[in-house]
Structures are given as structure tokens and as C-alpha cells.
C-alpha positions as CSV (number, residue, x, y, z in Angstrom):
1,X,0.0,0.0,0.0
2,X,2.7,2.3,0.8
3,X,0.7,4.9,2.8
4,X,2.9,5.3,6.1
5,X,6.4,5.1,6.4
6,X,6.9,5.8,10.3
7,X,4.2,4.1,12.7
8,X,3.5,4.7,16.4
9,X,2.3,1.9,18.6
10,X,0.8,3.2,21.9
11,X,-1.9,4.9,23.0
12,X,-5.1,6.7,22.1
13,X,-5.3,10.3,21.3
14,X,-1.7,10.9,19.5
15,X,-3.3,11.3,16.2
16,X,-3.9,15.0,17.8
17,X,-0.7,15.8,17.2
18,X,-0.4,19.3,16.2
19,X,0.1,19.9,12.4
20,X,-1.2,16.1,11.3
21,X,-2.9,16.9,8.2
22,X,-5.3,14.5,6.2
23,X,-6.5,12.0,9.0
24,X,-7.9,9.1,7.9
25,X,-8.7,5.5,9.8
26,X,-8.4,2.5,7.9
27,X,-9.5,-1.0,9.1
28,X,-6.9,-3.8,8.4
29,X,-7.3,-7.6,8.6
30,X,-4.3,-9.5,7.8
31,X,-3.3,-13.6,8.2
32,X,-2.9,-13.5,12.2
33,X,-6.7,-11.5,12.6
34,X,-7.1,-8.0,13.1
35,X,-5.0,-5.4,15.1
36,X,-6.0,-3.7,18.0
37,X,-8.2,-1.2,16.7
38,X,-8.7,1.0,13.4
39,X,-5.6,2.5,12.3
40,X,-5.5,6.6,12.5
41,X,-3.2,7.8,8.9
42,X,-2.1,11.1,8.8
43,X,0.6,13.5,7.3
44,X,3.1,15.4,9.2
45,X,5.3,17.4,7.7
46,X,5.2,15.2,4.4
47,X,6.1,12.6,6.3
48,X,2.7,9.8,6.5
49,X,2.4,8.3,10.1
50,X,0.2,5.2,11.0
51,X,-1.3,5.9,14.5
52,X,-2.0,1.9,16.4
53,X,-3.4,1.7,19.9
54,X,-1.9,-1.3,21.2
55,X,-4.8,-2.0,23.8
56,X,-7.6,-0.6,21.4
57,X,-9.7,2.1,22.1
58,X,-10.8,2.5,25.6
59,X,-7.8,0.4,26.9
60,X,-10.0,-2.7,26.9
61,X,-7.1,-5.3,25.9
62,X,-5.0,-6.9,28.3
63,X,-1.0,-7.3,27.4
64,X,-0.7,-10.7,27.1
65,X,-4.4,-10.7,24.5
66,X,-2.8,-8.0,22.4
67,X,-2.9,-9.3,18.8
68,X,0.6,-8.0,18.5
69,X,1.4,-10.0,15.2
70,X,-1.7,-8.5,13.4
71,X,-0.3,-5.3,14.6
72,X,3.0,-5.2,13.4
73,X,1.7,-7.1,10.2
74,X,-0.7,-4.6,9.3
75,X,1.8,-1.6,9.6
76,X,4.2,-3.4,7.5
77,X,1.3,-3.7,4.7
78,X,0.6,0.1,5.2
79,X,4.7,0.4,4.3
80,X,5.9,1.2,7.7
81,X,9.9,0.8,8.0
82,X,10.3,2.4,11.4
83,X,8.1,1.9,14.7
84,X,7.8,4.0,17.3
85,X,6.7,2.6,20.5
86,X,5.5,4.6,23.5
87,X,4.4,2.4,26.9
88,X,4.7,2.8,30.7
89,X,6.9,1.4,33.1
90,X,8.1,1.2,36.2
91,X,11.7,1.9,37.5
92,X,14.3,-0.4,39.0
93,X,16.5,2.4,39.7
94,X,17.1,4.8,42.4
95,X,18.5,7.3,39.6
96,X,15.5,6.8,37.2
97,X,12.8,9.0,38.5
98,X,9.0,8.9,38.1
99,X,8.1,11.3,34.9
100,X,12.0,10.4,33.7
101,X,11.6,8.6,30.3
102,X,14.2,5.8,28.9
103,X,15.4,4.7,25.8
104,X,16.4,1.4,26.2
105,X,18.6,-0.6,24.7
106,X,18.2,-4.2,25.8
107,X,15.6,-6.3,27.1
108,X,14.8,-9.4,29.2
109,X,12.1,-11.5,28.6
110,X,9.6,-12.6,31.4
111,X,6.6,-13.2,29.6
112,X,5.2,-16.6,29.5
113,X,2.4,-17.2,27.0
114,X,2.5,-15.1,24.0
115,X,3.4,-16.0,20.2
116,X,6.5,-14.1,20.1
117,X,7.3,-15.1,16.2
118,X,5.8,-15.3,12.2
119,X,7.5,-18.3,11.6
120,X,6.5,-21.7,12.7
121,X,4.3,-24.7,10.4
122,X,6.7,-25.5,8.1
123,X,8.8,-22.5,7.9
124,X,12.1,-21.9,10.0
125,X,13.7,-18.7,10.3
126,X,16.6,-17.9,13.0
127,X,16.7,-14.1,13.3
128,X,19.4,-12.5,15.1
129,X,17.9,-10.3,18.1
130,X,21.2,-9.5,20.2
131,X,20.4,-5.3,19.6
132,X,16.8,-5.6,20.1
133,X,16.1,-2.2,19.3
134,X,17.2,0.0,16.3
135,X,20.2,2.5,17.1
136,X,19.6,5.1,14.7
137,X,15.8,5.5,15.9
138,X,17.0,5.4,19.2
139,X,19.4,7.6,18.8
140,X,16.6,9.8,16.9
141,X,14.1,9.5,19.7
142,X,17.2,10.5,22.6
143,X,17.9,13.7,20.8
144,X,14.3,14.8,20.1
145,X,13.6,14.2,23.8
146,X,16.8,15.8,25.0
147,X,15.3,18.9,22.7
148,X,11.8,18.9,24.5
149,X,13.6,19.3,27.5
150,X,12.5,15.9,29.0
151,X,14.9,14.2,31.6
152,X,16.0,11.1,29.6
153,X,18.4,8.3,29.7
154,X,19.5,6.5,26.9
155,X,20.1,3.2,27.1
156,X,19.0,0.7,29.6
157,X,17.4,-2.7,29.9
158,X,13.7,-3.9,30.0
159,X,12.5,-6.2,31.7
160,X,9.1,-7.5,30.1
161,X,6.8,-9.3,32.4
162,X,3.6,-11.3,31.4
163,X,1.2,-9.2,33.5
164,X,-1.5,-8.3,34.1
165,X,-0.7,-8.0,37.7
166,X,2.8,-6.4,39.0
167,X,5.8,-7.5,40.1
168,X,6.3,-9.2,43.5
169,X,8.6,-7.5,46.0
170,X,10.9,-10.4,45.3
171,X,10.6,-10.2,41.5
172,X,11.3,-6.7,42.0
173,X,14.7,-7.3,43.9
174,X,15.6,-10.0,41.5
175,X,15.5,-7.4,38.7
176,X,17.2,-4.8,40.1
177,X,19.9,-7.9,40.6
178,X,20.3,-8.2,37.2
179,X,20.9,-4.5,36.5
180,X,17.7,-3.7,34.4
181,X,17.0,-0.3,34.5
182,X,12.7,-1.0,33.9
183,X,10.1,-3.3,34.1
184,X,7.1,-3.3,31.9
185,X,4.8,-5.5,29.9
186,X,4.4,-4.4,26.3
187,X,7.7,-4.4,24.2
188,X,7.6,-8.2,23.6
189,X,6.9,-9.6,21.6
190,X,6.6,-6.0,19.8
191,X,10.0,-6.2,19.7
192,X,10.9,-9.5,18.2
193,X,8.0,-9.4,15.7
194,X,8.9,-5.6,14.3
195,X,12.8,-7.6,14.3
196,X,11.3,-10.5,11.9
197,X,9.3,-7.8,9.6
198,X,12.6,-5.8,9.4
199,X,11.3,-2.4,11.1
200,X,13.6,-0.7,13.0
201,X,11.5,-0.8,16.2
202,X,12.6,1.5,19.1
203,X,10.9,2.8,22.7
204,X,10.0,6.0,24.7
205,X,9.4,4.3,27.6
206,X,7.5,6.9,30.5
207,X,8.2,5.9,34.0
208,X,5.0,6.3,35.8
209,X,6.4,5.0,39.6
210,X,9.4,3.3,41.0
211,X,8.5,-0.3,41.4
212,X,7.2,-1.8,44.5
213,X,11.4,-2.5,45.5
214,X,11.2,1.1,46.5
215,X,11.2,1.5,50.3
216,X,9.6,4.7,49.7
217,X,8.0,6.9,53.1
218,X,4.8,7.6,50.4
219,X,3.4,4.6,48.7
220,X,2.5,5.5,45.1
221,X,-1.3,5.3,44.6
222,X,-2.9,4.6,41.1
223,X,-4.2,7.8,40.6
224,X,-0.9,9.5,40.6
225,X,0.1,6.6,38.1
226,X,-2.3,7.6,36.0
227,X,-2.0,11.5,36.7
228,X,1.5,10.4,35.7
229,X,0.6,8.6,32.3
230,X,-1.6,11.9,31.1
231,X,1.3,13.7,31.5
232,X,3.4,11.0,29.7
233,X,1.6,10.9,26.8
234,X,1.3,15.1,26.1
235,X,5.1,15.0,26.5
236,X,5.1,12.4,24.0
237,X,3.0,14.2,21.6
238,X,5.9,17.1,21.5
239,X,8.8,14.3,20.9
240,X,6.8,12.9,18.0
241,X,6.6,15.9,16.4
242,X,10.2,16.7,16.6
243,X,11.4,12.9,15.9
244,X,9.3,12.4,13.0
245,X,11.2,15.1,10.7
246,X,14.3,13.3,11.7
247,X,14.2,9.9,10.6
248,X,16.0,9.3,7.2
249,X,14.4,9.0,3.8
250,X,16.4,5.4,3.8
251,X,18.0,2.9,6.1
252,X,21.8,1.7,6.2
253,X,20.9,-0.3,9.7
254,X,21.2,-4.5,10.2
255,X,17.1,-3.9,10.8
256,X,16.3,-3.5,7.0
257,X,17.7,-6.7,5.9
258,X,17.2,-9.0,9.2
259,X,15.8,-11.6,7.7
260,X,18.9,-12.0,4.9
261,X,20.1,-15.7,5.5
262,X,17.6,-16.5,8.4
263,X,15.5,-18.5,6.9
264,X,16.4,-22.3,7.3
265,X,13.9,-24.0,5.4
266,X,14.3,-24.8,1.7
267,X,11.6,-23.4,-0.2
268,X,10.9,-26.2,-1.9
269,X,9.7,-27.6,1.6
270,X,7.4,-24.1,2.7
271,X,3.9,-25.1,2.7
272,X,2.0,-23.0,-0.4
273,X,0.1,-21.4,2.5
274,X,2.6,-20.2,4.5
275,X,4.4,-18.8,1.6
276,X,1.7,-16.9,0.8
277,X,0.7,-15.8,4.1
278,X,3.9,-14.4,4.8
279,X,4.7,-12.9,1.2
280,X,4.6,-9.7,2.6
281,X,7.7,-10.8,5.1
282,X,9.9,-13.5,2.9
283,X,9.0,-12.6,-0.2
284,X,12.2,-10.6,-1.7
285,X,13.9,-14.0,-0.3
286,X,11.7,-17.2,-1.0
287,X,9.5,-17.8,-4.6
């Protein structure tokens, strides 16, 4: 289709970016079901943006039920070649303060029950994932929040937990043993599937509280979590609007051309419906 080249995964309302011109939703269905919710199109600055709320409208889906295949399928059919995700999380450390936003650079995976790849029946493909997210739209994403003024550090690593509840006190300490820097419960399998689809896939991630290791005097309560997630996503509205203007007409990184001798299987052996499922993925590699 070739209508977006930059999508945003996150949550609702950031097709009111300033400046978006010619907002459109379109409804998707693709070989893995439908995405989230409708997907908001819109032009800014010349630049077309594809607008995905990863929980649907009304935040009615849970982490581990977001159809986060569809998703990432259905921005790669609009022509998307960079994601940007935006998602909550909570701190592991001391230094990392609630408001603060991070731009990780690793991540640990805690999830449990989630299709975390395309591949599968009949089809093999070994991608590598050690630099899960993109540097050059991290780097992009660092300096535009630098710009806006927002206390940021850059690098860091993720933990991603299966949810929905939080962290026990003792998961808590066991992260913070392992020197991750966050704990949340969206960027995988986002992560791995953007990775397979070769999107450079990268993360403002807004700290909304300090996890419960925090021996704090004032326990945070969930309205200041979510007082703290309003505020989260207006700042992210701003470092949109100066990111998007900064990613490159065309990409030099690994991302673009993950999938180059990872698939396994000879095509001769990929079942006809698989090959044609995933056209959209393997396509420039298997006939």
C-alpha cells in the first residue's frame, strides 16, 4: 500500500498531534486476525504516520491478548519501515525517577504465554535479536527528547513481564539484581516481531512510579500513576513531532535486511500457504 512510512504503537489520542494533516482511519485484517483497533493515517510534515493503539480504544485489551502480530503485520502492509513505541513502566532504579523517560537498549524477557514469532508450520527462520532495538531511531528518539527538554536516559534494559498483575517485591529485587534499569509488559513480543518484519522498532518508555522494591516513606497510589501517564503521553505528543522530521528518507541499519540468511527451510519444503501468508515478510527472499 505504501501509505505510512513511520508508525506509532501506543496509546489513544496521538493522532492529535499538532500539524497532522489529512487524518484518515483505515480497518486492516491481515493472516494472524485484526490489530487492536482501526488505524489513525495522517501527514506530518510530508512525512505519512500510522497511529495503532496497542490496547484498542478505551484500553479494553489486556498485554498478554494484544494481537501484537496482526499489529505489526498490518503496519508493515501500510509500508511502515520504522516503529515508534510509547508504553509505561516502572523503575528499578534509584536514579530513574517517576516522569523520567528511557530509551532502552536491551531487554529481558519474562513473559510466559505469548506468540512471540511469524514463523512456525513449516517454515524456520533464526533471526538475530542480540540489539533488540534500532540504534539510529534510538538515537533519533534521545535527541528529540533531549530537545523537549524531557529528563532522559538512553540506554538501559527492560524487563518484560507477562502481566496483568505487578511484580512481586521479590521479583522486584531480583530485577534490580540483574541491572535492568525497567520493568514493563508491552515491548515483547513487539519487539521481536517488528525484528522478523525488518522495522527498525525502538521505545519512549515513561516511567510512571518506582517499582514496589522502592522503600519509599509515600506509597505511590494509582491515581498519581495515572495522573502520571496523562502527563506522559502530552510530553510524547511534542517528541513525536520533533522525531518524526528526523528519521531518514532510507535505512543503512542491520534492521532493514534481518531476515537475509535466516531462513532455514528450503523453499521447496514451505507449505504453499505459508508462503503466501507471509509474502509480505519473505517474499524478496523465498518464490
Amino acid at each position: 500500500m505504501g501509505e505510512a512510512k513511520i508508525g506509532v504503537i501506543g496509546g489513544s489520542g496521538l493522532y492529535q498531534i499538532e500539524g497532522l494533516q489529512d487524518v484518515r482511519e483505515v480497518r486492516m485484517s491481515t493472516p494472524f486476525g485484526e490489530p487492536s483497533e482501526t488505524i489513525t493515517l495522517g501527514e506530518l510534515e510530508g512525512n505519512g504516520i500510522a497511529f495503532l493503539p496497542r490496547h484498542g480504544k478505551g484500553h479494553r485489551i489486556s498485554p498478554s491478548e494484544i494481537p501484537v502480530r496482526a499489529n505489526v503485520y498490518a503496519l508493515k502492509a501500510l509500508g511502515v519501515e520504522w516503529i515508534i513505541s510509547v508504553s509505561a513502566v516502572g523503575s528499578l532504579k534509584e536514579e530513574i525517577h517517576p516522569l523520567d523517560l528511557v530509551i532502552p537498549d536491551q531487554l529481558i524477557d519474562r513473559t510466559k504465554s505469548r506468540t512471540n514469532t511469524f514463523f512456525g508450520n513449516g517454515l524456520v527462520a533464526h533471526v538475530g535479536l542480540a540489539e533488540p532495538f534500532c540504534p539510529v531511531l534510538s538515537r533519533i528518539l534521545f535527541e528529540a527528547a533531549s530537545s523537549e527538554g524531557v529528563r532522559t536516559h538512553r540506554g538501559g534494559t527492560g524487563v518484560v513481564m507477562e502481566g496483568p498483575l505487578f511484580s512481586t517485591k521479590a521479583e522486584s529485587i531480583l530485577y534490580r539484581s540483574w541491572g535492568a534499569s525497567m520493568v514493563g509488559m508491552t515491548a515483547l513480543p513487539e519487539a521481536k516481531l517488528a525484528r522478523e518484519a525488518e522495522i527498525c522498532y525502538a521505545t519512549l518508555a515513561f516511567v510512571t512510579d518506582y517499582d514496589c522494591w522502592h522503600q519509599s516513606e509515600k506509597l505511590v497510589t494509582v491515581e498519581e500513576v495515572v495522573a502520571n501517564l496523562l502527563r506522559s503521553a502530552a510530553v510524547s505528543k511534542s517528541i513525536l513531532k520533533r522525531a518524526v522530521p528526523m528519521v531518514p528518507a532510507e535505512r543503512d541499519c542491520a534492521c532493514a535486511h534481518a531476515l537475509k540468511d535466516a531462513i532455514i527451510t528450503a523453499p521447496e519444503y514451505i507449505p504453499a500457504k505459508i508462503k503466501e501468508d507471509l509474502a509480505l515478510l519473505i517474499g524478496k527472499y523465498v518464490k
